[in-house]
N, C-alpha and C positions, 0 to 999 in steps of 0.2 A: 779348908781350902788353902793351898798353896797359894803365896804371892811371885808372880811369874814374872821375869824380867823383858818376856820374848814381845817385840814388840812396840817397847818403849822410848820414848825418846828424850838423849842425856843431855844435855848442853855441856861441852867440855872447857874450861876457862883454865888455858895454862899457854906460858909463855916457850917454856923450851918445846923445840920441833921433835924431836925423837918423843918425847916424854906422851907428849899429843898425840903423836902415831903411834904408839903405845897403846894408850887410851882408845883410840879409835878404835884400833881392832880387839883388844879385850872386850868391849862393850860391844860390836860385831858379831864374835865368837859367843857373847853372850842371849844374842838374839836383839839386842836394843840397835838401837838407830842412832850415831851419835849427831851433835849439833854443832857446829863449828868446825874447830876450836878456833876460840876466841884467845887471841896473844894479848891482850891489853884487859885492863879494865874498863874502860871507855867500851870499846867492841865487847865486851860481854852484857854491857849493860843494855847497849842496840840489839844484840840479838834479846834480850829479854824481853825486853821491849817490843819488838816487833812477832816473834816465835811464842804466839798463843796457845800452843796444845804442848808446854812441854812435862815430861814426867818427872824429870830429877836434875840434877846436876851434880859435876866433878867441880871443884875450884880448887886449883894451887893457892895457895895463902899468898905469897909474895909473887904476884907478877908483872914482870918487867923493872921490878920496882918500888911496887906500890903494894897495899894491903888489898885481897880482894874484899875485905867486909861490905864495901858498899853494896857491891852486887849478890852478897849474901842479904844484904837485908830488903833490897830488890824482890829476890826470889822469895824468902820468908815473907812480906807484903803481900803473895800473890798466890801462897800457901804450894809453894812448890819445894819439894824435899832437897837435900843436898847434902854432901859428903866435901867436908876438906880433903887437901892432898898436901901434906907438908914432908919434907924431910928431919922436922924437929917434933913430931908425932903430937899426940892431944895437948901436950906439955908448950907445944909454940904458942899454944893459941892465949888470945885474954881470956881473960877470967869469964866473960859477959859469953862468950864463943865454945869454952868448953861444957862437952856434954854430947855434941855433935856429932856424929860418925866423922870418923877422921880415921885415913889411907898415910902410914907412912910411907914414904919412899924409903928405898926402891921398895913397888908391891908387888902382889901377882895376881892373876884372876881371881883368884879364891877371896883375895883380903878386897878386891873391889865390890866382888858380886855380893859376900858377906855385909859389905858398907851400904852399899846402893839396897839391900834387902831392907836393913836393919833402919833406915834412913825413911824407907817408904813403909 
């Protein structure tokens, strides 16, 4: 059995606009449903929070400013998969973080839907 992306719903957590609109529609194109996007960490952690049915998530490493790890461990808490999105590839991440699916920037559908499979 194939693992089917169609359907699913992504939580996206990144701070640049283009980047997010992006995201949206990759994950569209892909059949998923995305969530957000959450510009801050703070607002990803309410959407977690309150969006009980979700299937995955994108996080940018650095947003706004800040490290997303908290709301990675949010979602890991609550056995929800997830994919980084950094522009410094698995190599940005700590030591305790790699391992993870991780999307360098710039991506393309391919290297998402590959992340988001490989993730769930």
């Amino acid at each position: 059995m194939t693992l089917s992306l169609q359907d699913r719903r992504v939580l996206i957590i990144e701070d640049e606009s283009l980047v997010a609109m992006l995201l949206e529609t990759v994950l569209e194109d892909l059949g998923c449903t995305p969530v957000g996007p959450a510009s801050s960490v703070d607002e990803g952690l309410r959407l977690i929070a309150s969006e009980t049915d979700l299937d995955a998530a994108l996080l940018d490493v650095n947003v706004a400013g800040h490290q997303v790890f908290p709301a990675a461990e949010a979602l890991k808490a609550l056995g929800v998969p997830f994919v980084f999105s950094t522009g410094y590839g698995e190599g940005g991440l700590p030591d305790d973080w790699r391992g993870h699916p991780t999307i360098q920037k710039p991506f393309t559908e391919a290297t998402v839907r590959t992340a988001l499979m490989k993730a769930m």
